[in-house]
N, C-alpha and C positions, 0 to 999 in steps of 0.2 A: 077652227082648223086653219094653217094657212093656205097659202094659196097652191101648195102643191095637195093639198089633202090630206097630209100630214097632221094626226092630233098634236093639239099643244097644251101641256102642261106647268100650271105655274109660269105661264110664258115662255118653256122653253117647248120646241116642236118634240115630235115623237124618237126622229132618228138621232138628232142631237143628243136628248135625253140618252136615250141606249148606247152611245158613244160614251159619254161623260159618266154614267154609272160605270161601264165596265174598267174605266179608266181609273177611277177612285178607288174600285175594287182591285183595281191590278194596285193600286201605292200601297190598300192593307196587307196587300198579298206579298207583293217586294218586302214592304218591311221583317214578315216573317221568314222570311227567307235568308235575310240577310242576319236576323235575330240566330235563326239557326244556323247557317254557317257558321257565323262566326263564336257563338257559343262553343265553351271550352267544357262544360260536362255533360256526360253520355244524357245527363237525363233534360238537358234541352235539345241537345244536336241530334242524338240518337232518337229518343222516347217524345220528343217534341212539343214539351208540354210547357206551352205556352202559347199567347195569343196576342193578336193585332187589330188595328180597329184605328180608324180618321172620323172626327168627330165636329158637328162647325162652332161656329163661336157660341154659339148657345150650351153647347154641349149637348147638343144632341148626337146619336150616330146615323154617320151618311153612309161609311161602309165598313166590311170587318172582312179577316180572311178567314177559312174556313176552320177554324182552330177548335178551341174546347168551350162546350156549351157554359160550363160553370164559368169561365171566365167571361167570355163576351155579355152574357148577358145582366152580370154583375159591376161589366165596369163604367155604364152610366153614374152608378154612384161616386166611383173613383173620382170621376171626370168633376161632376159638379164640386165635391170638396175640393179639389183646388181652385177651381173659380171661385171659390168662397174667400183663399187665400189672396187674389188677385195677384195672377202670375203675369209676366210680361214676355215680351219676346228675349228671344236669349236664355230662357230655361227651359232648365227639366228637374219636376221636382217626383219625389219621390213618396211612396206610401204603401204601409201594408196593415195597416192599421183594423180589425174587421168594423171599429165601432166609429169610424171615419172615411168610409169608404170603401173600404178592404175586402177580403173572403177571408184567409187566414194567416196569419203571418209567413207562410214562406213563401209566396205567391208576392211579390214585389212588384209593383205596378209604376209606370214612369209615364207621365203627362208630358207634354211640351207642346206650350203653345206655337202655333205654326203661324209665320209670319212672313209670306220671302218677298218683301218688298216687292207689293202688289201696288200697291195705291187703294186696295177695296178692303173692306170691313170694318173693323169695328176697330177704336182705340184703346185698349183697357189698359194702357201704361200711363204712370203720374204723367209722365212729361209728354205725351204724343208720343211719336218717333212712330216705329212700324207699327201696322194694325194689324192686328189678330182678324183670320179669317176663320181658323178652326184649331183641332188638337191633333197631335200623333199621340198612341195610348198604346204602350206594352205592357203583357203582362206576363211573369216567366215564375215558373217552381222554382227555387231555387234549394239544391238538395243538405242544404243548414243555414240556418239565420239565426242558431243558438238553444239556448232553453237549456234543459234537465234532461236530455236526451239526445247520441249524435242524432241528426236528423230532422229534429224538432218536431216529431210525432208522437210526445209522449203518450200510450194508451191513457194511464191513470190520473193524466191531470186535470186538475181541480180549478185552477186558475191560470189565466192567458198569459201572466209573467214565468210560468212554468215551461212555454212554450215557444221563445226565442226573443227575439227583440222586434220592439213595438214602433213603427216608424207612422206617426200621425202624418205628415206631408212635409216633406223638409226641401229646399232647394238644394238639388244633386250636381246643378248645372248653374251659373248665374253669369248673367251678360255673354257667354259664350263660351267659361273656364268652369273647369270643374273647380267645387268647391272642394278643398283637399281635407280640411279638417273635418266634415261630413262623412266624408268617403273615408276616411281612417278610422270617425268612431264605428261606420257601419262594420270595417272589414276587424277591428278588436271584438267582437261581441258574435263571431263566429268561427265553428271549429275549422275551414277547409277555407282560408281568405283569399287562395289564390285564384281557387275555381270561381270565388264570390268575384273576387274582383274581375277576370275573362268574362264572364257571365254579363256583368252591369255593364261592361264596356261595348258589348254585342248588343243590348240592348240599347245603349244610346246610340251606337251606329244605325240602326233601325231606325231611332228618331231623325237624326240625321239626313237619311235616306227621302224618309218621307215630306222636311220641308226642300228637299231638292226637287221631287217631283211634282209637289202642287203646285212650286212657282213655274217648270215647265209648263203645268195645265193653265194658270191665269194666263202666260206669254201667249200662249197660242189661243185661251178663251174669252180672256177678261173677267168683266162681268157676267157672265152667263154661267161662269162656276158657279159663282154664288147663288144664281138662277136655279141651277142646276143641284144643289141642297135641297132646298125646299121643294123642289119639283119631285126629286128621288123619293123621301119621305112620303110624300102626300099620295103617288102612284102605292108604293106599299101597302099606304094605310087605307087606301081605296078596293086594293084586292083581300085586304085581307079582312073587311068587313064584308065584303062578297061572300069571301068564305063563311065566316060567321052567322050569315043570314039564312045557310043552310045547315044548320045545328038546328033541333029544334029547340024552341024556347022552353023554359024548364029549371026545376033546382035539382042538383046530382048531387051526390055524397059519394066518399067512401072512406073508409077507414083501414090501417095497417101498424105494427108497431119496429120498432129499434128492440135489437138483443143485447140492450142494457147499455151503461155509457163509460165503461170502462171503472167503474166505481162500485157499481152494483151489477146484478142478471137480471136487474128487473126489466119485465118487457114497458119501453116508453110510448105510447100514443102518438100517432099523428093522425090527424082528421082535416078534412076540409068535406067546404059544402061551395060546388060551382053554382052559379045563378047563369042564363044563358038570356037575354035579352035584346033581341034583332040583333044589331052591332057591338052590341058591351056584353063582357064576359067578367062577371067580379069574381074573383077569388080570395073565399075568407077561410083560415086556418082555426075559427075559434072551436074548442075542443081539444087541442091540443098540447099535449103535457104544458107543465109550468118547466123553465128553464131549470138544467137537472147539473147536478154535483160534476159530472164528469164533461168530456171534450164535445159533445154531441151537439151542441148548442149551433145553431146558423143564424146568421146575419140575416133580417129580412133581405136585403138583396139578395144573398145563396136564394132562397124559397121565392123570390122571383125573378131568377135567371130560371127555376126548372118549369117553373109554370111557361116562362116565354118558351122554354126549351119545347113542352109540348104540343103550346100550340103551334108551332113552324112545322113539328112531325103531323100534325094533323089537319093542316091544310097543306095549299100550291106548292111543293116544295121549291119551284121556279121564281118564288115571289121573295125580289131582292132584298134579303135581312138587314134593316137596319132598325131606327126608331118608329119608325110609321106600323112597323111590326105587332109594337107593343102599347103601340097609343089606343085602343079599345079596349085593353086588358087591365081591370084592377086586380092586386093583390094586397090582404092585408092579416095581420097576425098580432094578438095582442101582445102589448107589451109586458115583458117580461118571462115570454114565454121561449120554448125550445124555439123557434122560428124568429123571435123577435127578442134577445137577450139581451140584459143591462149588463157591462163592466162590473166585476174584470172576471164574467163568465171563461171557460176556457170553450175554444171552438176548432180547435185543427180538425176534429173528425164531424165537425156539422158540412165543411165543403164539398168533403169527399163521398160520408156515407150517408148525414141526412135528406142532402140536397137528392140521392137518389130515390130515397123513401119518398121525399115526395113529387120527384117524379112518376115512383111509381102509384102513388093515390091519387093526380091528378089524372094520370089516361085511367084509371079503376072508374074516376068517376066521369070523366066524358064516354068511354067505352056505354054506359045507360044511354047515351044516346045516339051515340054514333058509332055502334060496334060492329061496321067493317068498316072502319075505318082505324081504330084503336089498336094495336099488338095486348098477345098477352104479356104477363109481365116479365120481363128480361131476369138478368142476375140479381140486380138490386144491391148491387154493392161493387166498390173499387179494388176489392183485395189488395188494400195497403200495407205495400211489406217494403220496411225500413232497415236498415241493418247499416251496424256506423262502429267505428273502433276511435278510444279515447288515443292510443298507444301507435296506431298503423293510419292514423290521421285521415279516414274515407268516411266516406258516408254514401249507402247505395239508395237509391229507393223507388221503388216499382209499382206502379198498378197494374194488375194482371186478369187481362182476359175471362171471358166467361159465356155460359148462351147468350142468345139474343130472344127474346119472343117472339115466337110466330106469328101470323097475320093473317089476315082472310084470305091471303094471297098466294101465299108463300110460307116455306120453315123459315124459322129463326134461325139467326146466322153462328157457326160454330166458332167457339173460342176469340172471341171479341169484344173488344172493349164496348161497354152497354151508356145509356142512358146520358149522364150528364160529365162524360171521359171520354175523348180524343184521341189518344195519344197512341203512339207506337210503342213494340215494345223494344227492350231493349235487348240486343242483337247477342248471342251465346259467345260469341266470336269478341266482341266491345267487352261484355259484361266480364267475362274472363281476363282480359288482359289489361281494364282500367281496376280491376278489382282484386281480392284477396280468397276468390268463391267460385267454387267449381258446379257446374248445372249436372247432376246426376239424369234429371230427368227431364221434359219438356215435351206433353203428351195431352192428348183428346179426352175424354172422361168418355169411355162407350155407355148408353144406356142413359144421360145425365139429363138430355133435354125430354120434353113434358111430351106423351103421345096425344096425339090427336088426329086430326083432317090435314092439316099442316103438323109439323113435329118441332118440337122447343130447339133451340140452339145446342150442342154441347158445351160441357165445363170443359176445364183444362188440369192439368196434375204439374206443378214445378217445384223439383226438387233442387235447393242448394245446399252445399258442404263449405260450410267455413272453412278460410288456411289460417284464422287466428281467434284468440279472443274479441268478443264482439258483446254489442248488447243488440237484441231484435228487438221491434216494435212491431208489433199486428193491429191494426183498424180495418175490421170487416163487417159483413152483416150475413145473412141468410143459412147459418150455419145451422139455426134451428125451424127457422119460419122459411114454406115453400115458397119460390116465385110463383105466381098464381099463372093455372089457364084460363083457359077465356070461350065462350060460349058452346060448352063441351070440353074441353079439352084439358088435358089432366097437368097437375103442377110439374115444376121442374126441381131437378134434385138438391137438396141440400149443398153445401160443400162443408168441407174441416180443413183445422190446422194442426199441423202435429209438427213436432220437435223429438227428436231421436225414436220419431214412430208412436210418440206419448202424445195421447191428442192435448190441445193446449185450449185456451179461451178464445173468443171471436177477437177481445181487445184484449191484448196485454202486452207490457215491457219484459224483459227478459234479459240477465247476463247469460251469456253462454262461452263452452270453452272451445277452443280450434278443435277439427272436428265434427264438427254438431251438423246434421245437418236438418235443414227445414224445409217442410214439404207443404206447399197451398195446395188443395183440391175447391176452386171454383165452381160456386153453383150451374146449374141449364138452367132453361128460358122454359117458361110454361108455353102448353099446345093450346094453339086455334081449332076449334071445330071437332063434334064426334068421332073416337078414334076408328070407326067403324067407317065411316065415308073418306079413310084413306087411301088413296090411289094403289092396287094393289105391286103396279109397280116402282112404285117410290117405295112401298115395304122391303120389296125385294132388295130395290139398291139400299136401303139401309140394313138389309141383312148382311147385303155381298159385300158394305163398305165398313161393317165394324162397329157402326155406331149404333144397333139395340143390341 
């Protein structure tokens, strides 16, 4: 302790430490913010889907802002591929690569080493000059990056060249100048270059942002930043094997499957078996499909952003997210398989809908042993709806709402984005006036969430009418498989897609003509606990509120 009594961590004291984390968190935080304002389409600025994250020279993270599970905990890998490149100060390189770092190609990720003429850290440039103390890490959807489809969510594709352009890690930024000829072939090889182009430049202002504010923190801390890495991490990784100590020890299973991968209806497997052992928690996926014909495919890191994703919901939620997080947790997935695929697999729909699958078999199988602690199972799917015209040069693209799963605690939350999705949605008001699509409908699904002791979340019902020719693209799930309840308590409802009221498939591409419109109906969240030990006044308000 020193001498005030203050614990000290890593050498740095207790109050220190709590200063300098919330400080690192406030630069992940500014950066997205600055990402979003200055973002020029609705589906960053508006729908917000994107994320931030300072990482030290090692590449570890020290902090992130509270963005989208699939991305933060994904871009670890980002980060190391380009250490691998040995980037210097004065850039920012670029990558969307899934088999280099990446999740899926429209998700464009930007590194930059952060350097602000400190005097402290580490060298990693040929000639010396500034030291790398840490990285700035964005990561943003961007609503086309090319492919065989506006939008680049083709349902039916078969390989990753089908589904826009492949960016292994290129320098976006060098000595301080954008690289022009980089940035021209990115902005030829997409349908919407303008919005591509507002977008990446919002995003290197965020970089930007971020090496202004660490040099602020070294001015005023010094060495004790860098004190202060290591100290934040090792507090994390201290409580979060607290946590873990109270798991009991044990092997968990559970099993669930995908509704097909846009190629076939056949249902795909996903399995894992958790081991729980004091402080380590391994997570192995073996049992599950061999990597499949169609887009379903994910990057081991998607399948271990959802696993970190779980456990952060199922312990402290106070317990500051960064790598110390995930340092007790193994995950692993044979090669070649849906979790762990070889090039040139296609994967758009492993980020979005596997990564929720297994989300949702990971709380199935810790719920064995920590089941108040576990929710039942939410929507289990992003309801990804794409819509893009070759002719009227847009591209929309949406994830929409659905239950949440109940809890020992509580219902499940209605009409909300679930599981390994963030984002907001995008406003009737935007979506109408940046677009060519009129919102018919935007409504609750009464009756959708799982009965129980607690009661499942509702789905949602959103109808659009195109004002042109268009192609749609649907990537869903649970349209035949329920979200499951949980000790007692009954599943949640189905959803569908339909097209001029003609139901359509979970995955598919689609021309359609002006006119047309398209209706998602989002699954509910399964019920916690026997519907029988329901408050009978919580019945009543869900008689008097519409939703059974």
């Amino acid at each position: 302790m020193d001498p005030d009594g203050s614990e000290v961590t890593g050498g740095v004291d207790a109050v220190t430490l709590e200063i300098l984390r919330n400080q690192l968190e406030g630069i992940a935080e500014e950066m997205g913010q600055v990402l979003i304002r200055g973002a020029y389409s609705p589906n960053i600025k508006e729908r917000q889907d994107c994320s931030t994250a300072v990482f030290d020279a090692d590449g570890r993270m020290v902090a992130q802002a509270e963005h989208i599970p699939v991305h933060l905990g994904a871009m670890p890998e980002a980060v190391e591929a380009i250490r691998q490149r040995g980037p210097e100060p004065g850039d920012v390189w670029a990558l969307n690569d899934p088999f280099a770092g990446g999740t899926h190609l429209p998700d464009i990720t930007l590194v930059s080493p952060l350097a602000p003429g400190t005097g402290y850290g580490t060298s990693d440039g040929p000639d010396g000059g500034d030291e790398i103390v840490g990285y700035a890490v964005s990561r943003a959807h961007h609503a086309d990056v090319g492919g065989s489809t506006p939008g680049s969510m083709p349902a039916g594709a078969r390989e990753i060249y089908e589904e826009g352009l492949r960016i292994p890690g290129v320098r976006i930024v060098n000595d301080g100048e954008l690289v022009d000829d980089v940035f021209s072939l990115l902005l030829a090889n997409v349908r919407t270059p303008d919005e591509r182009r507002a977008d990446v430049r919002a995003q290197l202002a965020a970089h930007d942002r971020a090496e202004e504010r660490l040099g602020d923190l070294f001015e005023q801390w010094g060495q004790t930043v860098l004190d202060a890495f290591d100290a934040i991490i090792d507090y994390s990784r201290d409580r979060i094997e607290t946590e873990l100590e109270t798991v009991p020890d044990g092997t968990y299973a559970a099993r669930d499957v995908l509704e097909g991968d846009g190629v076939t209806d056949d249902d795909i497997p996903v399995e894992v078996t958790v081991t729980v052992d004091g402080t380590d928690l391994d997570v192995d996926f073996a049992g599950t499909a061999d990597q499949v014909a169609g887009n379903l495919n994910a990057p081991l890191a998607v399948a271990k952003s959802a696993v970190y994703f779980v456990v952060r919901c199922l312990t402290d939620p106070e317990i500051p997210p960064n790598q110390g997080c995930y340092d007790p947790v193994s995950v692993s997935a044979p090669t070649g398989s849906l979790l762990n695929p070889e090039p040139p697999a296609a994967v758009v729909g492993g980020n979005v809908e596997t990564s929720q699958r297994v989300t949702d078999v990971v709380f199935a199988a810790l719920a064995e042993a920590v089941p108040q602690r576990a929710p039942a199972g939410g929507q289990g799917t992003m309801n990804n709806l794409i819509i893009g015209s070759r002719e009227d040069e847009f591209t929309y693209y949406e994830t929409i709402g659905g239950g949440g799963g109940a809890t020992a605690a509580s219902d499940g939350i209605d009409g909300a984005q679930v599981g390994m999705t963030n984002t907001l949605n995008t406003p009737i008001e935007v979506l109408e006036a940046e677009y060519p699509l009129t919102v018919e409908r935007y409504a609750l699904r009464p009756g959708t969430g799982g009965d129980g002791e607690h009661r499942g979340g509702l789905g949602l019902e959103r109808a659009l009418t195109l004002g042109c020719d268009a192609s749609v693209s649907l990537l869903t799930e649970r349209r035949r498989t329920h979200p499951r309840g949980i000790d007692g308590g009954e599943d949640g409802a189905t959803g569908e897609n339909r097209i001029d009221g003609d139901p359509v498939a979970a995955k598919t591409t689609v021309d359609v003509d002006a006119g047309t419109t398209v209706t998602i109906r989002t699954p509910g969240g399964g019920g916690h606990g026997p519907p029988a030990d329901r408050d009978p006044e919580a019945r009543e308000a869900d008689r008097r509120d519409g939703k059974r």
